[in-house]
C-alpha positions in Angstrom: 72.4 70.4 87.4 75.8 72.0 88.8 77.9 69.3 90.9 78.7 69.7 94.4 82.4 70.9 92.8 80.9 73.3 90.3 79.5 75.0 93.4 82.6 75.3 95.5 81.6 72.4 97.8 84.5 69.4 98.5 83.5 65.8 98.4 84.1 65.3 102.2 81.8 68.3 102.5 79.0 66.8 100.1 79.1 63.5 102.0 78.3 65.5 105.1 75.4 67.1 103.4 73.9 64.0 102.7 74.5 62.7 105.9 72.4 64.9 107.7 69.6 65.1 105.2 69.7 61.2 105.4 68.9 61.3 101.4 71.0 63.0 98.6 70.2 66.9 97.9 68.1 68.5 95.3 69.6 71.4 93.0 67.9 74.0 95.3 69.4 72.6 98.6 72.1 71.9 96.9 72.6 75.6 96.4 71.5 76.9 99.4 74.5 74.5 101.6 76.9 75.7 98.9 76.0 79.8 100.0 75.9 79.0 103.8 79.1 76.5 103.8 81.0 78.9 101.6 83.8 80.4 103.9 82.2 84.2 103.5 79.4 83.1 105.5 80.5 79.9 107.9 83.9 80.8 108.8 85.2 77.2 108.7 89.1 78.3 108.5 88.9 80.4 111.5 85.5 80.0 114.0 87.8 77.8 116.3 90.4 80.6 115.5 88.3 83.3 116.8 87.2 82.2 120.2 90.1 83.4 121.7 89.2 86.7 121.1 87.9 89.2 123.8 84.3 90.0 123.4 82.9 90.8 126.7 83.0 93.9 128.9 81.3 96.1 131.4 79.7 98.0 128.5 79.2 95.3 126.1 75.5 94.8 125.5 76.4 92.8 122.3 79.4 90.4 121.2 79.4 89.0 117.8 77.2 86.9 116.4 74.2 89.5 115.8 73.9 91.4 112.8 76.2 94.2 114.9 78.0 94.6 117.9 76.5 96.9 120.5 78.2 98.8 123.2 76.3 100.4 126.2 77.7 104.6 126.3 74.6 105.5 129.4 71.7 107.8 129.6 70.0 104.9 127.7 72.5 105.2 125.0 74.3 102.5 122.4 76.7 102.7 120.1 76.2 99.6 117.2 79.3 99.3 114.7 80.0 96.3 112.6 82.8 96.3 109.3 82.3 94.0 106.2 84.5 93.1 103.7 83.7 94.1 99.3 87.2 92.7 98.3 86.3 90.3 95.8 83.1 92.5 94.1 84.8 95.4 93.9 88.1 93.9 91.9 85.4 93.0 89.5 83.4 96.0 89.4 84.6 98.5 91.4 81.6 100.9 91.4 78.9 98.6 92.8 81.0 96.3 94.8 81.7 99.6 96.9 78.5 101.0 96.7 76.7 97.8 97.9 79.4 97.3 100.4 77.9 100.8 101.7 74.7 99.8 101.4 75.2 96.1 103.5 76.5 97.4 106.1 74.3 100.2 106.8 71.7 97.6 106.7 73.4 95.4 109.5 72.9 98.5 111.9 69.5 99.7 111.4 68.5 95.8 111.5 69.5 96.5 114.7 66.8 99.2 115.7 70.0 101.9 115.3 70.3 104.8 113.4 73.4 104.8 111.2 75.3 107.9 112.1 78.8 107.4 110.3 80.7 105.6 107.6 84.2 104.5 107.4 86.2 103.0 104.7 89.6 100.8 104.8 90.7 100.6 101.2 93.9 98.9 100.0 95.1 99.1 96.7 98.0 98.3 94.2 100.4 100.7 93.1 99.2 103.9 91.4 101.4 103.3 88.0 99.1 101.2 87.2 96.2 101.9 84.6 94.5 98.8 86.0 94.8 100.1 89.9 93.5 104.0 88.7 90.9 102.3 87.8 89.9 100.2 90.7 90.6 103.3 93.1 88.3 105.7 90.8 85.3 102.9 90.8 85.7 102.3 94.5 85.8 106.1 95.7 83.1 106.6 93.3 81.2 104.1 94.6 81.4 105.1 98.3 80.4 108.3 97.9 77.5 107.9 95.5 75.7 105.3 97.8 76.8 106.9 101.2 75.9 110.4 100.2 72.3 109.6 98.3 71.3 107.8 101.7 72.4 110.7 104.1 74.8 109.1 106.4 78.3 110.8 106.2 82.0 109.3 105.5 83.7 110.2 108.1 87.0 108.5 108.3 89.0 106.0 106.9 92.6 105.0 105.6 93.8 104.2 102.2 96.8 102.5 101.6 98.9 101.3 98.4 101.1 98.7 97.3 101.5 96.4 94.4 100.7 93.4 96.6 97.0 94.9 96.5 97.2 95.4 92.5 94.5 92.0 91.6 92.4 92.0 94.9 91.9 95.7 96.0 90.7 95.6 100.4 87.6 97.5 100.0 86.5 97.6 104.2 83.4 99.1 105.2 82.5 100.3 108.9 79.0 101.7 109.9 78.5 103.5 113.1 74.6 103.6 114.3 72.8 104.9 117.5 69.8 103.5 119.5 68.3 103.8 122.7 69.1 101.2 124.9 65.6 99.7 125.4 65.2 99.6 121.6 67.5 97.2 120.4 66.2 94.2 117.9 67.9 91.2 117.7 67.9 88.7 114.5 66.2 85.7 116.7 62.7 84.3 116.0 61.5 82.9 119.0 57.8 82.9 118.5 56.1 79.9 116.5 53.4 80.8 114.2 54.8 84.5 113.8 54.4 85.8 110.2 57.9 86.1 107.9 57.5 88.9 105.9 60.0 90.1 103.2 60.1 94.2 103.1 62.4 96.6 100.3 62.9 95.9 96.9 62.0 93.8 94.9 63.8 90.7 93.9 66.0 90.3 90.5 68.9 87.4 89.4 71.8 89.9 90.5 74.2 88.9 93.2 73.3 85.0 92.9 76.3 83.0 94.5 77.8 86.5 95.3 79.0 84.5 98.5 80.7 81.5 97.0 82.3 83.7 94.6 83.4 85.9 97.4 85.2 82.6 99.1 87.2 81.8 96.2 90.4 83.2 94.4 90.4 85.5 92.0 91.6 84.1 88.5 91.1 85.6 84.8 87.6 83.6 84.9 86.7 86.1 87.5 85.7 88.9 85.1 83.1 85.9 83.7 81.4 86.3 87.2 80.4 90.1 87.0 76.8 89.1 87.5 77.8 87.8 90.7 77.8 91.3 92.0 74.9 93.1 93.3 73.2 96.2 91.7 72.5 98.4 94.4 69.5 101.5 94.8 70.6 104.2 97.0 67.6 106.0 96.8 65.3 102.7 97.7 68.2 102.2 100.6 67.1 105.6 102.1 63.3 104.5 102.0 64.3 101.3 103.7 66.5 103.2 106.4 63.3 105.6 107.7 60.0 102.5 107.2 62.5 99.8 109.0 63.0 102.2 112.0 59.3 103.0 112.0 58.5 100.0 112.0 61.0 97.8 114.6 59.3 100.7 117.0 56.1 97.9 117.3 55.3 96.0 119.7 54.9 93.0 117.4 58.2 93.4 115.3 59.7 90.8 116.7 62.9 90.1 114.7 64.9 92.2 111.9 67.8 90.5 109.5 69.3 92.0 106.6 69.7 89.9 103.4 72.6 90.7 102.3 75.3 87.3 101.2 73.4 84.1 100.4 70.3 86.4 100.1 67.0 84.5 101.7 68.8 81.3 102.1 71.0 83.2 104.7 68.6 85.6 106.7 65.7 82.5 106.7 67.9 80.0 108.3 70.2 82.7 110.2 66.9 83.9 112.0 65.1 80.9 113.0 68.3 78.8 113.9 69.1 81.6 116.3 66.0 81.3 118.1 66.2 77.6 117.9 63.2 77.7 115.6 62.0 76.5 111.8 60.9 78.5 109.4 58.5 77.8 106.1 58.6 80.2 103.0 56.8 80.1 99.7 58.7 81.9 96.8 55.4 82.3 94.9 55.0 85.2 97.6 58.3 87.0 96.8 58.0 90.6 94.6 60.2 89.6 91.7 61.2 92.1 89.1 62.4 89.6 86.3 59.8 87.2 84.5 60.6 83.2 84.7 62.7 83.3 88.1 63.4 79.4 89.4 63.1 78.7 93.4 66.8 78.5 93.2 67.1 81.9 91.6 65.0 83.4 93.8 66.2 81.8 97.2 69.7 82.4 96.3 69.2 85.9 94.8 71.7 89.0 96.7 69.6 91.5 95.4 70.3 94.6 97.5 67.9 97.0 100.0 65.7 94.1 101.2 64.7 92.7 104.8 63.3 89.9 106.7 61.0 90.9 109.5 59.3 88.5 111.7 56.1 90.2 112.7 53.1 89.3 115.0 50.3 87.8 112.6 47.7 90.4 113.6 50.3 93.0 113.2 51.1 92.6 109.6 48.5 95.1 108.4 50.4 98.1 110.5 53.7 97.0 109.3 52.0 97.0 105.7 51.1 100.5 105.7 54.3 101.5 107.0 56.1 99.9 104.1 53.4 101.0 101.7 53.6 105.3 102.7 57.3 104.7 101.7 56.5 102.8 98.8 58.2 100.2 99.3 56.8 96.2 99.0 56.7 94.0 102.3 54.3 90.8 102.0 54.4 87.8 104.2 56.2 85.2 102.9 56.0 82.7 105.6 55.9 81.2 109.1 58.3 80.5 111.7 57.5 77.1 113.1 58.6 74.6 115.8 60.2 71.7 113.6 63.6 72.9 113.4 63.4 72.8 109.2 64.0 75.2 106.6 61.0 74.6 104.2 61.2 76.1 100.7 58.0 76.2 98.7 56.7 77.1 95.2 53.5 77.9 94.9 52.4 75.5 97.8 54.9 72.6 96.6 57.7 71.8 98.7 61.3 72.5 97.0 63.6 72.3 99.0 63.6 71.2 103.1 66.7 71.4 104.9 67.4 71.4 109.2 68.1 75.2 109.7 71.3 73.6 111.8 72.5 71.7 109.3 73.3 75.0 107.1 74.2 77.2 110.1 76.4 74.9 112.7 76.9 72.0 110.8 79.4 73.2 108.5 83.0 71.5 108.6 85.3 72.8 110.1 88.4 72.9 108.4 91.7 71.8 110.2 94.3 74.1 108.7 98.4 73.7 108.3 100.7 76.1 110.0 103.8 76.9 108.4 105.6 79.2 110.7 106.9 82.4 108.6 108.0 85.9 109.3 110.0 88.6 107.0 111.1 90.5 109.6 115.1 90.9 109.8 117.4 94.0 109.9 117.9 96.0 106.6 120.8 98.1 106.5 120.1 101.4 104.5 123.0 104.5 104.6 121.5 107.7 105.3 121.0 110.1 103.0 122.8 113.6 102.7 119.7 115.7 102.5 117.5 114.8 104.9 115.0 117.9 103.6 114.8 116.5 100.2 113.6 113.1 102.1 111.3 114.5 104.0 109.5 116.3 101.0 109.9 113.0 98.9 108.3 111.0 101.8 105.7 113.4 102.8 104.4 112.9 98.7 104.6 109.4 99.0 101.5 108.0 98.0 100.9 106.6 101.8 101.2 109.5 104.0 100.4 112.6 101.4 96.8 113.8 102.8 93.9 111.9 101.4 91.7 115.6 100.6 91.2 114.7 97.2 89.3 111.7 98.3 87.4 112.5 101.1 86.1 115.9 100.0 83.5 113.6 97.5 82.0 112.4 100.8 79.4 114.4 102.2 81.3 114.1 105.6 78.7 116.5 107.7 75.1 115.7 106.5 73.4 114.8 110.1 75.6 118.2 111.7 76.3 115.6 113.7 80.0 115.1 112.3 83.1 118.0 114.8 86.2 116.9 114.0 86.3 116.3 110.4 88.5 114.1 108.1 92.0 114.5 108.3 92.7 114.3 112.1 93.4 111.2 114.1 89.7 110.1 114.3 86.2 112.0 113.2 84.6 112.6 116.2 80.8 112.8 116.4 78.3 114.4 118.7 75.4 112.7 120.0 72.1 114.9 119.9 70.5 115.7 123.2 73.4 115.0 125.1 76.7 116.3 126.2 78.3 112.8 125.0 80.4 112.3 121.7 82.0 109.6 119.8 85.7 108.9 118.3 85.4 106.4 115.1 88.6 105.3 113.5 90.1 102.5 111.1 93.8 101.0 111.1 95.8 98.5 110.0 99.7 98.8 108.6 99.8 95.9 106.4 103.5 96.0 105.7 104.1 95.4 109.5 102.1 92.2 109.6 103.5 91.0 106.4 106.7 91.4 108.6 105.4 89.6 111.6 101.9 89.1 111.7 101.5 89.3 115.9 103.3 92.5 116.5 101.6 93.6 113.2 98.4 92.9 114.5 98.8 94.4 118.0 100.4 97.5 116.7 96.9 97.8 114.9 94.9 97.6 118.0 97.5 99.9 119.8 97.0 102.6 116.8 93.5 102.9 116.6 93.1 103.1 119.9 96.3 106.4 120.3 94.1 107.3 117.4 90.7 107.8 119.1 92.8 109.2 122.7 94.1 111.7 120.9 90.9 113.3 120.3 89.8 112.6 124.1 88.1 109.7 124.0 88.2 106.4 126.1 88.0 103.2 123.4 85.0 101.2 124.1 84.7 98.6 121.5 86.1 97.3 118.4 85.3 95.8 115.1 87.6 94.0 112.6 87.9 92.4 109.1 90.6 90.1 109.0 91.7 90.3 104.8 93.9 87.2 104.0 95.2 85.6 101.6 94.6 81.4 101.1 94.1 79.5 104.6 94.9 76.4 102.3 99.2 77.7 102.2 100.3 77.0 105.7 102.2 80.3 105.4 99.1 82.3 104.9 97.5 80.0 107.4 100.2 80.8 110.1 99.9 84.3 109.4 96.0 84.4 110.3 96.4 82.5 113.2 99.2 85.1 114.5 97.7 87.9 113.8 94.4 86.5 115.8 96.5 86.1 118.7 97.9 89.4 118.4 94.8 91.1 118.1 93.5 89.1 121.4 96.2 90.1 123.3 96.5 93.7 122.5 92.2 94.0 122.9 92.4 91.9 126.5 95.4 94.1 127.0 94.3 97.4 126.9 90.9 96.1 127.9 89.3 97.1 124.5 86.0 94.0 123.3 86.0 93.0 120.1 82.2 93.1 120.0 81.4 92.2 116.0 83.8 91.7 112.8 84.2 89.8 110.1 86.7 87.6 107.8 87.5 87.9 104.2 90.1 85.2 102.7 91.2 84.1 99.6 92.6 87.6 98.5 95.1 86.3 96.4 95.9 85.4 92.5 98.7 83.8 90.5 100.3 86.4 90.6 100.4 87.8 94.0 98.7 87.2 97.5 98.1 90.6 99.8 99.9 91.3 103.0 97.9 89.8 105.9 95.6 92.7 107.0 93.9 92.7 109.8 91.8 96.1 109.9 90.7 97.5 113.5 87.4 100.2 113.5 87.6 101.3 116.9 84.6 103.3 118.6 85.8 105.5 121.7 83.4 107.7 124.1 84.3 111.1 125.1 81.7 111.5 128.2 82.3 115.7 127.3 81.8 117.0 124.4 84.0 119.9 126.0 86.9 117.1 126.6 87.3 117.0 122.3 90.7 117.6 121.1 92.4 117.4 117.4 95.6 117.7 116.0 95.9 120.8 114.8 98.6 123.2 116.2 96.8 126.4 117.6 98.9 129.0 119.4 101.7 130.7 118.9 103.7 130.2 121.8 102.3 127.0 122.9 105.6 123.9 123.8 105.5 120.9 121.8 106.0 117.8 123.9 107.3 114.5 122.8 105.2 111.8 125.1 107.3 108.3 124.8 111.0 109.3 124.1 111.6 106.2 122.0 113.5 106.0 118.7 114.4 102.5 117.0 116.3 101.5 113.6 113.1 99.8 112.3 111.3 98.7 109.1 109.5 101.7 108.2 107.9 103.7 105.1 111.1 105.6 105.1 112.7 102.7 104.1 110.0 102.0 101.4 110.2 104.9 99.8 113.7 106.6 99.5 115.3 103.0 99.4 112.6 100.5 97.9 113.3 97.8 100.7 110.2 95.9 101.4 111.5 94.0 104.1 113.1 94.9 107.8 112.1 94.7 111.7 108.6 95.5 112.1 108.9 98.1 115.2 108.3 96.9 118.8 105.2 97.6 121.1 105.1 97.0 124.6 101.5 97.2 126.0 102.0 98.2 128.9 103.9 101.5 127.9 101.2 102.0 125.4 98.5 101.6 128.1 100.5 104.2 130.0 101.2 106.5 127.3 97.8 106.6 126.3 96.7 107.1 129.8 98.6 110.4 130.3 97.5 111.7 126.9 94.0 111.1 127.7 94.4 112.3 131.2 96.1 115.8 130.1 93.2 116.2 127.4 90.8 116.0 129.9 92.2 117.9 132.1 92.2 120.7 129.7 95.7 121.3 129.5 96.4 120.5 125.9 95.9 122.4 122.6 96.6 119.7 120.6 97.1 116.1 120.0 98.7 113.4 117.4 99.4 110.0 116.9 103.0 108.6 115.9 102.6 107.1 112.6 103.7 106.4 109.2 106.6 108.8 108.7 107.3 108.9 112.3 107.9 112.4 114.4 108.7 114.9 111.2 105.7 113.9 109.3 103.4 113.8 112.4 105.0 117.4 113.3 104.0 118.5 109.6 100.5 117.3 109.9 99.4 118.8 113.0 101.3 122.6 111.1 99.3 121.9 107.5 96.2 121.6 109.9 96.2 124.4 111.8 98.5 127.0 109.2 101.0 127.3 111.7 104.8 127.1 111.9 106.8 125.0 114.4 110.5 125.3 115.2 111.8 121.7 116.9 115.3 120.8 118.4 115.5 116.9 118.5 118.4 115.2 120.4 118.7 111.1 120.2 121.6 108.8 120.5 120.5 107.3 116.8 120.7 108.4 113.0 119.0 111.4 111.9 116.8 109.9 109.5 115.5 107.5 112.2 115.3 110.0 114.6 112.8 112.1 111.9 111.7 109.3 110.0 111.5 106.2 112.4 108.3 104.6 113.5 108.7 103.6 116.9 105.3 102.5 118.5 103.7 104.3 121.8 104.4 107.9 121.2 102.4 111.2 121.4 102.9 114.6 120.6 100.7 117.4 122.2 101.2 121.0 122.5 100.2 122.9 125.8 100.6 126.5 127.2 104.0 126.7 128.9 103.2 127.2 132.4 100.9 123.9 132.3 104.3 121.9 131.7 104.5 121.2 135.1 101.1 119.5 135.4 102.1 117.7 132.4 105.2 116.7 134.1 103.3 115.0 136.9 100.8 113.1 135.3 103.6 111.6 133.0 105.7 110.7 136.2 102.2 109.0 138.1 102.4 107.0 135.2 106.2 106.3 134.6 106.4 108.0 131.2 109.6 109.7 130.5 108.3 113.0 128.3 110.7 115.9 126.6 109.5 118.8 125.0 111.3 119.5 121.7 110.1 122.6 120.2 107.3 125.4 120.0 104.5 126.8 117.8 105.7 129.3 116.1 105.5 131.7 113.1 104.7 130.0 109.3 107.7 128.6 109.4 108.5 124.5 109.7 111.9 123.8 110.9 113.5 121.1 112.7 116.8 120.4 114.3 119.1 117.5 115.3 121.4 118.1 117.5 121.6 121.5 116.9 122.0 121.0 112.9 119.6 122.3 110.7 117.8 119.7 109.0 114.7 120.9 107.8 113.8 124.3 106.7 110.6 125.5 105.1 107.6 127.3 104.8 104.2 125.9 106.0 103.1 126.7 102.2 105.5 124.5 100.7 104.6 121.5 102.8 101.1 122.2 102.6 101.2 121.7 98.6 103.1 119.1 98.3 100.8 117.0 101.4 97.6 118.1 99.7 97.9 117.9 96.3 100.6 114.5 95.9 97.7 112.0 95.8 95.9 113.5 92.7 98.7 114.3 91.0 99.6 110.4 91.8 96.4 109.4 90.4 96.0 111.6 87.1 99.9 111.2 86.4 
C-alpha cells in the first residue's frame, strides 16, 4: 500500500483525514482524499485568494463554482465559457495532453446543457532553438487540432507566446465557448434522494489514474516515469457524447450532468452530491471497463476521457438508455444518490471505501502561504539604434509578434459557419443562428509584464482582452481565467499570485467585467527554471448587431488613420527583448480609467458606423499594429508621427490604452466629439494609401517599404523559426 507521502498528501493533512473519518483510511480512500486534496482540484493555496474576485453582474446567470460560467446575452440566450489548464500532461506528452485538454473542456460546457461553439488556446512555450521546445509546440498544435477538428467545434482564437522560461513546463490553456437557451441550463447538483447515478460514454481503462496529483506537483526527470498518468483521449467517441448528452439533458428527468474529467469518478461522485448537499452510493461492479482485473481503486480513480455522470429519475433510465444506445455509446446505472451525506464505494455489493462527500470537497486544508514581496521592474537603458527599418523588420519576425498562420490554418476555424471574423484579428467574432446577435472571444496574457510586476501585469491583461474584443464592436460581458504559476511554497512565487489576483480584481470590478468561471494551475516549475507568473484572461463580449462588427483590416484608400490615446512611454517592452536581449525594465503603466474611456469612444465610433477599421496597441507597439492592420487588408499606409520621446519608442513602445481606427475624412469631426464627451485627446497621423508602408517621425523617413515585403517576412517568420 502507497503512504499518505507516496501520494502527495503531508502528514498534517493525513492527520486531518483520519480525523474526520474518526478511524484511519483504507488504500481506496486513501486515494480518493489524495485526488480531491491535490491542489488541481481543491485549490488550497489560493480559495481564500480568490474570493476577492468579482463574480457577479446584471448578466451573470452563473459565477464559478459550476462546471462553467454562464452569462445571460437576452432573447433567451447564454453564453457558457470556462478555460482549463494541460500544463503538466502536455510537457510529458504533448499530443494527448492537448488533445484531452480539448476534449475536458468541451465536456464542462455541454454538461452544462450548451452547445460548444468555439475553442481557444493560450500556449506558452520555451525558446524555438530548442529541439526539445519544437517538439512540445509540434505535439501540442497537433494535438489541438486533431481533437477539436474530429469533434466539429472550430479554433477560433488564441495567442502563443515563447520564451525560455517556458522551455520544461510548456502553458497549454484551453477555453470553450458554448450556447444554450436560457431555460435550459443543467447544473452539477443532485438534489433528489433515491435518483439513479448513471455513468454514460466510454468505457473505463487504467489511463489517467492520479492524473490530478501529478498535475499538482513539479515537474522533475522522474516526470517522464509518469506518462501513464496522462489520459488517451477518443475524438470520434467525444463527438457521440457531444449530440446523446444534449439529447438527453433535454428530459424532464435529467436531473444533473458532471463531467469526469481530473480525479475521474472520485471527483464527479462527490462534486455532485456535496453540491446538493446530498450522499451518493456507487457499485464499481456496474462500471463498463475495457481492461480485465481492474481494482476499486483503479477504477474510482481512473481519468479515462469522454465519460459522464448523469443523475436521472429512476423511471427515466430506460429513455436515457436508448438515447445512449442509438449513439452507441454505454450508460448503465451505477448508483443512488442518498440522504446520508456519504460517499459509498462498493464492489460487487461490498462496501470499499465510505467517505463524508464534505470531507473530500470542503474539508481540505487550507494552506497559509508566505509572501515575499518581489518585482523586476526598474529602468533599462538601451541606445537607439541607427536603422530603425532594419528594427522594425527584425522585430516584426520575432518569434512573438510574426503572425501565427502557420498554426492556426491546421484548425478547422469555420466548421459550424458560425465563425466572421476569422483568426488573425483582435478577437474571432461569432454569429449566433437565428438572431441578429454575435459574439467576440479572445485570450491574453503578457507574461513578461507580470514577471515585472505581477499587479500591473495582471490588469494590463484584463485591460487587453477587453481593447481586444471592442475593437471588433463588442461590449465585454464576462471572463474566464487560468492563473499558471510557478511553486506557492517560494514566498516570491507566492507574492506574485497573490498580486496578480488583486490586479485582476481590480481591473474586472473596474471596468465592470465578472469573472464568472476559471481555473488555477501551479507548480509550473523545475530545477531549472520556474515560468513567468501568467495569468491568462478569455474574455467573451456581445455585439447586440451583427451589423455593429468591425476588424482590423485597413480598407479604403483614402480613409485617415487616427491615433485614440496619444501616449508614448520609455518602457519595458519586446523591443527591448529582441534587438537588445534585456529581460528586465518598467512594465508600462495603465490607468483604468483612461482605458475605460478609450475603450468607450472606440466602441461608441464602431457603433455608430463611423469606422472602417479597428486595432489594439500591443506587442510591438504603434509600427507593428500599423503593419498588421496593412498585411490584413493588402493595403499601404503613409503615417507622420510627432512625440516629444525617442524614435524607437515612439514606433516600438508599448504604452497601455491606445487605439488605432481608420474612418472616412469627413466623419473626423464626429470622431472628434465623442473623444472630447469622453476626455480623450485623439491625433490622426496618417492615411490609407497605395501598397506602400511608410512611416515618419518628425518629418524623417523612418520606414519605407512595400506591403509585400512585410507581408513575407510577418507570415512566414514562425515556420521558418520552427523548421530552422
Amino acid at each position: 500500500m502507497l503512504s499518505h507521502r507516496d501520494l502527495g498528501l503531508t502528514d498534517k493533512e493525513y492527520e486531518k483525514i483520519v480525523e474526520l473519518l474518526h478511524r484511519e483510511p483504507n488504500e481506496v480512500e486513501l486515494g480518493m482524499f489524495s485526488v480531491m486534496w491535490s491542489e488541481h482540484c481543491s485549490y488550497k493555496h489560493t480559495k481564500h485568494l480568490l474570493r476577492d474576485l468579482p463574480t457577479s453582474g446584471e448578466r451573470v446567470i452563473q459565477g464559478p463554482g459550476e462546471n462553467a460560467g454562464v452569462v445571460d446575452i437576452g432573447d433567451n440566450l447564454v453564453i457558457v465559457f470556462k478555460m482549463e489548464s494541460h500544463n503538466h500532461p502536455s510537457a510529458i506528452e504533448p499530443f494527448q495532453g492537448a488533445a484531452t485538454g480539448i476534449g475536458g473542456i468541451v465536456r464542462d460546457i455541454f454538461a452544462m446543457g450548451a452547445r460548444p461553439i468555439a475553442l481557444l488556446d493560450s500556449l506558452r512555450f520555451g525558446d524555438l532553438k530548442s529541439a526539445k521546445v519544437k517538439y512540445l509546440f509540434s505535439g501540442v498544435v497537433s494535438g489541438i487540432a486533431h481533437y477539436g477538428n474530429c469533434i466539429g467545434v472550430p479554433t477560433v482564437a488564441g495567442e502563443i507566446y515563447f520564451d525560455d522560461c517556458y522551455t520544461d513546463n510548456p502553458i497549454v490553456n484551453v477555453m470553450c465557448v458554448g450556447i444554450a437557451k436560457k431555460d435550459e441550463i443543467k447544473f452539477a447538483r443532485a438534489q433528489f434522494s433515491g435518483a439513479s447515478v448513471m455513468l454514460v460514454g466510454a468505457m473505463t481503462g487504467r489511463d489517467g489514474i492520479h492524473g490530478a496529483s501529478f498535475a499538482s506537483e513539479n515537474l522533475s526527470e522522474k516526470s517522464q516515469e509518469k506518462r501513464p498518468s496522462v489520459q488517451v483521449g477518443d475524438p470520434f467517441m467525444e463527438k457521440l457524447l457531444i449530440e446523446a448528452c444534449l439529447e438527453a439533458i433535454k428530459i424532464e428527468g435529467v436531473l444533473a450532468v458532471q463531467d469526469l474529467g481530473a480525479a475521474g469518478l472520485t471527483s464527479a461522485c462527490s462534486e455532485i452530491a456535496s453540491r446538493g448537499n446530498k450522499g451518493i452510493e456507487i457499485d464499481l461492479a456496474f462500471v463498463p471497463q475495457r481492461e480485465k482485473g481492474m481494482t476499486p481503486y483503479e477504477i474510482v480513480l481512473s481519468e479515462s476521457q469522454e465519460r459522464m455522470l448523469l443523475v436521472v429519475k429512476p423511471e427515466y433510465e430506460d429513455e436515457v438508455k436508448q438515447i445512449f444506445q442509438r449513439w452507441d455509446l454505454y450508460s448503465q446505472k451505477i448508483g443512488v444518490i442518498t440522504d446520508d451525506g456519504l460517499f459509498t464505494v462498493k464492489m460487487n455489493g461490498k462496501i470499499v471505501a465510505q467517505v463524508p462527500t464534505k470531507a473530500l470537497t470542503e474539508k481540505v486544508p487550507i494552506v497559509e502561504m508566505s509572501f515575499e514581496k518581489w518585482v523586476n521592474s526598474g529602468n533599462a537603458d538601451v541606445p537607439e539604434p541607427e536603422n530603425l527599418q532594419e528594427t522594425f523588420l527584425k522585430l516584426l519576425s520575432s518569434e512573438n509578434i510574426c503572425s501565427r498562420r502557420s498554426v492556426y490554418e491546421r484548425y478547422d476555424h469555420r466548421v459550424g459557419i458560425n465563425t466572421v471574423v476569422l483568426p488573425g484579428s483582435d478577437a474571432a467574432v461569432l454569429r449566433i443562428k437565428g438572431s441578429s446577435k454575435a459574439i467576440a472571444v479572445t485570450t491574453d496574457c503578457n507574461g513578461f509584464y507580470c514577471f515585472l510586476d505581477p499587479y500591473e501585469g495582471a490588469k494590463i491583461a484584463v485591460a487587453e482582452a477587453a481593447r481586444n474584443l471592442v475593437a471588433t464592436g463588442a461590449m465585454p460581458v464576462g471572463i474566464t481565467d487560468c492563473l499558471n504559476f510557478a511553486s506557492p511554497d517560494d514566498p516570491k512565487v507566492a507574492y506574485q499570485l497573490k498580486r496578480a489576483v488583486e490586479g485582476m480584481a481590480e481591473a474586472a470590478r473596474f471596468l465592470r467585467i465578472p469573472i464568472v468561471s476559471g481555473n488555477v494551475s501551479l507548480y509550473n516549475e523545475s530545477k531549472k527554471r520556474k515560468i513567468y507568473p501568467t495569468p491568462v484572461i478569455g474574455m467573451v463580449g456581445l455585439i447586440e448587431d451583427i451589423s455593429y462588427i468591425c476588424d482590423a483590416a485597413f480598407k479604403n484608400e483614402g480613409d485617415l488613420v487616427v491615433l485614440i490615446g496619444e501616449n508614448f512611454s520609455e518602457s519595458a517592452c519586446e523591443y527591448t527583448k529582441v534587438i537588445w536581449g534585456i529581460d528586465y525594465g518598467k512594465v508600462p503603466s495603465i490607468d483604468l480609467e483612461v482605458e475605460k474611456r478609450v475603450q468607450q469612444v472606440c466602441l461608441k465610433a464602431i457603433r455608430e458606423k463611423i469606422v472602417s477599421s479597428a486595432h489594439d496597441l500591443s506587442e510591438g507597439g504603434l509600427a507593428v499594429s500599423l503593419a498588421e492592420s496593412s498585411i490584413l487588408g493588402n493595403i499601404g499606409v503613409i503615417c507622420d508621427l510627432r512625440a516629444n520621446i525617442r524614435r524607437d519608442f515612439v514606433l516600438f513602445g508599448e504604452q497601455q490604452s491606445r487605439m488605432i481606427v481608420t474612418i472616412k475624412k469627413e466623419n473626423l469631426p464626429l470622431l472628434k466629439k465623442i473623444a472630447e464627451d469622453n476626455n480623450i485627446s485623439i491625433c490622426v497621423i496618417g492615411r490609407v494609401a497605395g501598397k506602400k508602408f511608410i512611416i515618419s517621425v518628425d518629418g524623417e523617413k523612418v520606414i519605407d517599404l512595400n506591403i509585400d515585403e512585410i507581408r513575407e517576412v510577418y507570415y512566414t517568420s514562425l515556420e521558418k523559426w520552427v523548421n530552422e
